[in-house]
C-alpha positions in Angstrom: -34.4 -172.6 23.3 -37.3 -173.5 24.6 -40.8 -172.7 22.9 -42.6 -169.9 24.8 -46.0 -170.3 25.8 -48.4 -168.7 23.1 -46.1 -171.3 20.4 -47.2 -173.7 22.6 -50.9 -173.2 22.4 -50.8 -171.6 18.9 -49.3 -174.9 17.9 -52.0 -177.3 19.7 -53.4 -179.3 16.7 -57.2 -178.4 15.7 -57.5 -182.8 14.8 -55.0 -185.7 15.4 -55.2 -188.9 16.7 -54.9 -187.2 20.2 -58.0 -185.6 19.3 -59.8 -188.0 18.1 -59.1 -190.2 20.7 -60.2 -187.2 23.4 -63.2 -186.9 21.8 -64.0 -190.5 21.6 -63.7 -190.1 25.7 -66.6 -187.2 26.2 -68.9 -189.7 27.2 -66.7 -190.6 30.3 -66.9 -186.9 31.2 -69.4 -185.1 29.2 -69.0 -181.6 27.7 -65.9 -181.0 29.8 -63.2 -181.2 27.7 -63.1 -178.4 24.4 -60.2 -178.1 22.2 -59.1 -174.9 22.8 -56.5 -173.9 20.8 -54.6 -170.4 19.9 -53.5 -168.2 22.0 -55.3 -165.7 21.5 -58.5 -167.8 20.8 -57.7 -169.0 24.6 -57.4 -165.5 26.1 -60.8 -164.7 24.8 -62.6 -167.9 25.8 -61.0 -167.7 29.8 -61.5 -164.2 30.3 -65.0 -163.6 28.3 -63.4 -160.6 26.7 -62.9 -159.4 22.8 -61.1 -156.3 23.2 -57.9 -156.1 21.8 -56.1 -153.7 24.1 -57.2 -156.1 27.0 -55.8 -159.4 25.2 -53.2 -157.4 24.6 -52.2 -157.1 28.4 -53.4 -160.2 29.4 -51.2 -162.4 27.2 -47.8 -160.2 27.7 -48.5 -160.4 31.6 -49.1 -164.3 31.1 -46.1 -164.6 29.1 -44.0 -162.7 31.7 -45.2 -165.1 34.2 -44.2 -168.0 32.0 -41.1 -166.9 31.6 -40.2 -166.0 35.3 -38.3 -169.1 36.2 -38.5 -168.7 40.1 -42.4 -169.9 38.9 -43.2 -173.2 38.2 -44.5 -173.2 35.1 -42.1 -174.3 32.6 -41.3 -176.6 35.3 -45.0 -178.3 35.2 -44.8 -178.2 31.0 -41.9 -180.1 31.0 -43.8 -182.9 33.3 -46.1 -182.8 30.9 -44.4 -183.0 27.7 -41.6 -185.5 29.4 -43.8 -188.5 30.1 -45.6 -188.5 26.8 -42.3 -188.3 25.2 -41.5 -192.1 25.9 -44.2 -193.4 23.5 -43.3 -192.2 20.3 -42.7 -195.2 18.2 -45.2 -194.6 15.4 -45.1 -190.9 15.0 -47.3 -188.5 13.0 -45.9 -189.1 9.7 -47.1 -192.5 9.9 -50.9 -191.1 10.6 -50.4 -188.2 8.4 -52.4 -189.5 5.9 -54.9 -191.2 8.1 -56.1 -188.2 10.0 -59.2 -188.2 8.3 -60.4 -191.9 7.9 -61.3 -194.5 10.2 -57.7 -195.9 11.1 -57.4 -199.8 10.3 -55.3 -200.8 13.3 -54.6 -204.2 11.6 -52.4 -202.8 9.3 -50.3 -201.3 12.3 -50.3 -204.2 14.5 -46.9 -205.9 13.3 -44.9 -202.3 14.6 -47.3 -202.3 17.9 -46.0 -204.4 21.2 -47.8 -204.5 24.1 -46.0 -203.5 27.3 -45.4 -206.1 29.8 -48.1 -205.6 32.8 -45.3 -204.5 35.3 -44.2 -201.8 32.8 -47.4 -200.4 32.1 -48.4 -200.4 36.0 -45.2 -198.5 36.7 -45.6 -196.0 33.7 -49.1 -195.1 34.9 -48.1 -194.5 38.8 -45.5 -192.2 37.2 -48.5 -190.3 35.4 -50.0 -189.7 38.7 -47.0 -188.4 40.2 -46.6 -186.0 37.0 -49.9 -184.9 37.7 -49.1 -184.1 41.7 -45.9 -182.6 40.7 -47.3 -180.5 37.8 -50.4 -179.1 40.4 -47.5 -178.2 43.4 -45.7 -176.3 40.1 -48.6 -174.3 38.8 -50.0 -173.9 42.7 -46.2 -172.3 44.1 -46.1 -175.3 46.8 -44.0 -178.1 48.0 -43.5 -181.2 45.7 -44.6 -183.0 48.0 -48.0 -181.9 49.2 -50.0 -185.0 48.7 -53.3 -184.0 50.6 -53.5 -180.7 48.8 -53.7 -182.2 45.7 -56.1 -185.2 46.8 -58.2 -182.9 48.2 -58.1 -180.4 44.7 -59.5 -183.8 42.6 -62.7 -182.4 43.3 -62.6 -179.7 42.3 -61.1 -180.9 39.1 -62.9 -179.6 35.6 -62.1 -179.3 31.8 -58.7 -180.2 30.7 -57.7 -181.4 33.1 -60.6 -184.0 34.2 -60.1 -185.5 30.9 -56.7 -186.0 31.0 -57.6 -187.6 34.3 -60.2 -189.7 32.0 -57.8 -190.4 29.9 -55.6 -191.6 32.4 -57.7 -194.1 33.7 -58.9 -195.3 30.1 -56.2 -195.7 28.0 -53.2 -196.2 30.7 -55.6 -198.4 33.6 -58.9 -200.1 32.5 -57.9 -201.2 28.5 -54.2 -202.5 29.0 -55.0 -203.9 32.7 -58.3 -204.3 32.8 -61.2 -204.2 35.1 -58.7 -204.6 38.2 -56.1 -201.9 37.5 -55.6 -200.4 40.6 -55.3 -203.5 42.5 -52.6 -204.1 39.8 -50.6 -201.0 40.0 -51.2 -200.9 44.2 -49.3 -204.8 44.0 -46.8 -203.9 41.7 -45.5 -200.8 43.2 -45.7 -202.2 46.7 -43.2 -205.2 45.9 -41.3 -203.0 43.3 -37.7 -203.3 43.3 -35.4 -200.2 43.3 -33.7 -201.7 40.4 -36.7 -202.5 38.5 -37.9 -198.9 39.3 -34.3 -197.8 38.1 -35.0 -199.3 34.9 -38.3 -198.0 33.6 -37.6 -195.4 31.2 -40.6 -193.2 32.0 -38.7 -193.0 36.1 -35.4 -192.3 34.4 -36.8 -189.3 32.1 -38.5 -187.1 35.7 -36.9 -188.9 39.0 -34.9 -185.4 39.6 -38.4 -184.2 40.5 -39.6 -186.7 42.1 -38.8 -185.9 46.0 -36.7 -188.4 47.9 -33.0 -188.2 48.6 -32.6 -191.9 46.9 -34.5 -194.6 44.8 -36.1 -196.1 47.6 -37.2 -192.8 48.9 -38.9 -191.9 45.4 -40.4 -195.6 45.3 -41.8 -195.2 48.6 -43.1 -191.5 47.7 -44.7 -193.1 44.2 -46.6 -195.4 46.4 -47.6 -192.9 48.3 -48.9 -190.9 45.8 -50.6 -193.6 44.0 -52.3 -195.1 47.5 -53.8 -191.5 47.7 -55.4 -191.2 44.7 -56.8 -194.7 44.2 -60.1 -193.8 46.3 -61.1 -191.2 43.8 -59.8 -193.2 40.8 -62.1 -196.5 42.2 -65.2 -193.6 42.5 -64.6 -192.6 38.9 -64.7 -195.7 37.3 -68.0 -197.2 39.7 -69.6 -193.7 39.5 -69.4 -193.8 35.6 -69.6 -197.2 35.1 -66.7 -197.6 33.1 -64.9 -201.1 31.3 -62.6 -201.8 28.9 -65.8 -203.1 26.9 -67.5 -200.0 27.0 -64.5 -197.3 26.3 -63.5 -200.0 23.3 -66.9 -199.2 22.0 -66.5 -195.4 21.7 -63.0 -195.7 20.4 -64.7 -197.6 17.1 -65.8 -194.7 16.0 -62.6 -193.9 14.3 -60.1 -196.7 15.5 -61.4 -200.3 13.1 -60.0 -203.1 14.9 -61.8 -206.5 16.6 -62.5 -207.0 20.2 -59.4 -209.2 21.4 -57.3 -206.9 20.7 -57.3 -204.5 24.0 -53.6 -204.7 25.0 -52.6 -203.4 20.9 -55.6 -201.0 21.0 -53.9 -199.4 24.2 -50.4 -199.5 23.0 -51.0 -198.4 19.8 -52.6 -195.1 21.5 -50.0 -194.8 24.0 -47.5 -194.7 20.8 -49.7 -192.2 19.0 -50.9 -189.9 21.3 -49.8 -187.1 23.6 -52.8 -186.4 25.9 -50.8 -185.1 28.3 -48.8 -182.5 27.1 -51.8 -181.3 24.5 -54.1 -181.1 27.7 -51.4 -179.9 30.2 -50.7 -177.2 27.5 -54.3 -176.4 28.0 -54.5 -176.5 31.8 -51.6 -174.5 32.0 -52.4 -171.7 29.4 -56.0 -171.4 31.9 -54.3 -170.9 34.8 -51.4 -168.7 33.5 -54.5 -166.1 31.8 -57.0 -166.6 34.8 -54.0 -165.3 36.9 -52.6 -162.4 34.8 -56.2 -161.6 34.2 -56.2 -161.1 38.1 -53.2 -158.8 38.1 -53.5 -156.8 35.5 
């Protein structure tokens, strides 16, 4: 059975390398992003309330929501713990004991492969589309509603803004560098169906993905990814982001040389799951801001 939504949130780690590496990525969008974590913890920060009684409420009326499958909620967590779930080669065990140190990636780098530049492009058009799906979930409309979730980006805070950040860090500018979205535009443009076919990541959520067919869904990830690459081109000029500059914040608790970009990035692709610890978060806000509303 499924996990309900205050194990979800009661279970968000307080450090990890997921948290680390968040934290190393303030600077990209300063003061932000906060770990919130704990159910409860979370009811009182969203609604600015301590009384019991009224946490209470609040968190049995976001639960019921949750749990009402004719929403789109556990539709939108399962987005978001889906395509993190492909990159998983390392595992916590392996960090366990690492946690607290400044992790020597040297010693990792014979069980760390880089993906192949058409893979990567193709797993992080497939984030985007996670993200539009996952905002039509939480937001009761169509799958497919492109413009309203171009035009929501602005809008965009918290959470969910550095998951975004992320996005563009660790999946764009340090595996593909400077040029990503040029990269990923190209590649999806003269993608095959059967290439498409085979990337894991597609496999895992193309039931969600609207299209009657392959080449429907590959034309609807183009789409998709054509929409968003205005604001993801503002983001990185408006911040001035590279992969020189994010590799600089990452050394304050990765220890690895220079050259290395293409392990740095898979190695926290396999050891991190920024999108189902910040889509946790996102959703949690929105599922308390709204039975907070209706209560």
């Amino acid at each position: 059975m499924a996990k309900s939504i205050f194990e979800l949130v009661d279970q968000l780690p307080a450090d990890n390398m997921t948290v680390k590496t968040l934290r190393a990525l303030d600077f990209v969008v300063p003061g932000q992003w906060e770990n919130i974590i704990g159910f409860d913890n979370t009811i009182r920060i969203v609604t600015g309330f301590d009384d019991e009684d009224l946490i209470q409420q609040v968190g049995e009326r976001a639960i019921a929501l949750y749990n009402d499958k004719s929403q789109g909620y556990q539709r939108a967590m399962w987005l978001y713990q889906t395509v993190d779930s492909f990159d998983s080669a390392l595992g916590a065990a392996a960090l366990a004991n690492k946690v607290g140190d400044s992790i020597p990636l040297l010693g990792f780098l014979n069980r760390v492969t880089p993906k192949p530049d058409k893979a990567q492009t193709i797993d992080l058009a497939i984030k985007v589309v996670v993200e539009l799906l996952a905002f039509c979930q939480i937001n009761g409309i169509p799958g497919d509603s492109i413009g309203d979730f171009v035009g929501s980006l602005a809008d965009y805070g918290g959470e969910s803004l550095m998951r975004l950040a992320a996005l563009v860090c660790i999946d764009g500018l340090l595996p593909l560098g400077p040029d990503f979205l040029q990269k990923v535009l190209d590649t999806i443009n003269n993608l095959s169906t059967g290439e498409l076919e085979a990337n894991p990541v597609f496999g895992g959520i193309s039931s969600m993905i609207p299209g009657g067919n392959t080449g429907s869904k590959l034309g609807f990830i183009g789409e998709a990814v054509g929409s968003v690459s205005g604001w993801m081109g503002d983001f990185v000029a408006d911040r001035g982001l590279s992969p020189e500059l994010i590799m600089n914040n990452l050394k304050g608790f990765l220890d690895f040389s220079d050259d290395k970009l293409d392990y740095v990035a898979a190695f926290l692709d396999m050891t991190t799951n920024y999108y189902e610890h910040t889509g946790t978060q996102t959703l949690a806000r929105r599922l308390l801001e709204r039975a907070m509303a209706e209560i």
